[in-house]
C-alpha positions in Angstrom: 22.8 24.1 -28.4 18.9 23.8 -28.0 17.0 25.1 -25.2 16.1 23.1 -22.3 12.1 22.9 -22.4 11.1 24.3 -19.0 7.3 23.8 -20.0 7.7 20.1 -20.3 10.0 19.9 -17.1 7.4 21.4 -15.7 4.5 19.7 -16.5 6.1 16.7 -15.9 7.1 17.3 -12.0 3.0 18.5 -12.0 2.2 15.1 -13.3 4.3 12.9 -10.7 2.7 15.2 -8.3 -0.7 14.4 -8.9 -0.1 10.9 -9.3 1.6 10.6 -5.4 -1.3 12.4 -4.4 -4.0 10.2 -5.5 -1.8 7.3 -5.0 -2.1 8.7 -1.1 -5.3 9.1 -1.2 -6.3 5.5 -2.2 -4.0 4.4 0.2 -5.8 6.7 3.2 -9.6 5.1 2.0 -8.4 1.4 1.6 -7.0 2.2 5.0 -10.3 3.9 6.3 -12.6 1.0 4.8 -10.0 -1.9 5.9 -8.9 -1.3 9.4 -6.3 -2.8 10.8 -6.7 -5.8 13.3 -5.9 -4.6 16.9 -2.6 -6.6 18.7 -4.0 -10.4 19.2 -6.3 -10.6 16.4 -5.6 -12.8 13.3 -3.9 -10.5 10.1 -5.3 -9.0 7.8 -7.0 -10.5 4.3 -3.9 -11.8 2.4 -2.1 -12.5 5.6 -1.3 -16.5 6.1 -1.1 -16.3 10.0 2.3 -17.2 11.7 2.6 -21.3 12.8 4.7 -21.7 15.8 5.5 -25.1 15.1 5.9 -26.0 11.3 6.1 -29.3 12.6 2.4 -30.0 14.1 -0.3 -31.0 12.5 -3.1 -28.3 11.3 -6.1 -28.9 13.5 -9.7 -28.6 12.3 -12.0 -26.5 13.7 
């Protein structure tokens, strides 16, 4: 039977790592350069706002 390849098991777990970690940190600077509306304030970019009533008319502003 072969031998199980510790170095590549290894290396691989390192890799996953890594990635995570700078997936984490783009995450923390979007979040620093993108702040999140306080409670009240319309959502973020992206973000269609909730309608109360489907049912009325959108109003121009």
């Amino acid at each position: 039977m072969a031998k199980t390849n510790f170095q590549y098991e290894k290396r691989q777990k390192e890799l996953e790592k890594k990635k995570k970690a700078e997936e984490k940190a783009r995450r923390k600077l979007e979040a620093k350069n993108n702040p999140k509306p306080a409670d009240g304030e319309e959502g973020a970019e992206g973000e269609e706002p909730e309608a109360d009533d489907t049912d009325a008319p959108a109003q121009p502003q």
